[in-house]
C-alpha positions in Angstrom: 2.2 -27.7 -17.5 3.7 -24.9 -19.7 7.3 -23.8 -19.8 7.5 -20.0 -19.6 11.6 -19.6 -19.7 14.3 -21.5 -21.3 15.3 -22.9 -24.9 12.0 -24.3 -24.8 9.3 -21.5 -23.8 6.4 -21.8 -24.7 6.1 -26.0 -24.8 3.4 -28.0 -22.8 3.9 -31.3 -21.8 3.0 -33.4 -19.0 5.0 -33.9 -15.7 7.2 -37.2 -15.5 8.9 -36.7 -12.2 9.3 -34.1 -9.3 13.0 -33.5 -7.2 11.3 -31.6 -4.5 14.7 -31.5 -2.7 16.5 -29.5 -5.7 13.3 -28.3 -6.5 13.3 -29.1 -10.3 10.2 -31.1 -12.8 10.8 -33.9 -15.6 8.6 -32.7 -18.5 7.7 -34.6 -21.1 9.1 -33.6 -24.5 10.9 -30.6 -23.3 14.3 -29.8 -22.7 16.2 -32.2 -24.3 20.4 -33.1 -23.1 22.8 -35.4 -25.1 24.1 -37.7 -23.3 27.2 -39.6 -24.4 27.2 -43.4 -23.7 30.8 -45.6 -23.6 29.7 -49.4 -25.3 30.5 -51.7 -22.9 30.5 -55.7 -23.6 30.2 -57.1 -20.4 26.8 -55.1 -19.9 26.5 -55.6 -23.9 25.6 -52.0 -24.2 26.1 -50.3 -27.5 27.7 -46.7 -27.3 26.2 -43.7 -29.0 24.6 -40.7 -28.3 21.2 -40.5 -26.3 18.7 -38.0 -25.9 16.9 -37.4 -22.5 14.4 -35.1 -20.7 16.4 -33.2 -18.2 14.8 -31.7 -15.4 13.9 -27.6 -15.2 13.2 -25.5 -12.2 9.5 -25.3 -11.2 9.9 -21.8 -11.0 9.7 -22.0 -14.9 6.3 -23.9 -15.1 3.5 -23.1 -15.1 -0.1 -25.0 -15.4 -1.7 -25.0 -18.2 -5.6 -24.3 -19.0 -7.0 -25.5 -22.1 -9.5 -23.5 -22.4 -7.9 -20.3 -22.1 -5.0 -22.2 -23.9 -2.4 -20.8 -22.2 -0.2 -21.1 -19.3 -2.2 -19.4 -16.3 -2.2 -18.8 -12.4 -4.3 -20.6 -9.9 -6.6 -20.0 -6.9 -8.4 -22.6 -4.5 -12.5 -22.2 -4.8 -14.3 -23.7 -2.1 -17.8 -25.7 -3.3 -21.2 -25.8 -1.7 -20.3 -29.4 -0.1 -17.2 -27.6 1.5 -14.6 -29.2 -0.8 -11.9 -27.3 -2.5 -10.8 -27.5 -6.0 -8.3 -25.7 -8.2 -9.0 -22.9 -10.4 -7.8 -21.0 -13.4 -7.5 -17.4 -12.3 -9.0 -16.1 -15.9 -12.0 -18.1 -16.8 -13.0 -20.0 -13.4 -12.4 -23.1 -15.1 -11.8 -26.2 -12.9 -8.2 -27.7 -13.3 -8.7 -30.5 -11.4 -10.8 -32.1 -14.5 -8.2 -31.3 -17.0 -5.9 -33.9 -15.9 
């Protein structure tokens, strides 16, 4: 996928995790929080600063076509065997084989 808004527009990177309920995306290597850690013996964790993938609105993705190299829009196209496959909307490339 492709991040279209934010600090990190225009970054691609791979989906870790979906929150369908809040309806946010883990990418990978995008949108990076510190997160500040307490050391703590009896777990004998050392304390320091972190830094994590935090999640961004799906609203704010978008997939990715590599050979149009850019983030692009989708539509279903159905085969001769009655199957139906994803897409991109610019050069009729199939998404489903990217992955």
């Amino acid at each position: 996928v492709m991040v279209i808004k934010g600090k990190d527009k225009g970054k691609t990177g791979k989906i870790l995790k979906v929150i369908p309920g809040k309806r946010r995306a883990v990418v990978e290597k995008t949108n990076f929080v510190k997160e500040f850690i307490r050391p703590d013996r009896s777990k004998n964790v050392q304390g320091g600063i972190m830094e994590r993938e935090a999640p961004i609105q799906i609203s704010n993705l978008m997939l990715y076509c590599s050979e149009c190299s850019q983030g692009v829009r989708v539509r279903k196209k159905i085969l001769e065997d009655g199957s139906k496959i994803r897409v991109c909307s610019k050069c009729e490339t199939d998404l489903e084989k990217q992955k």
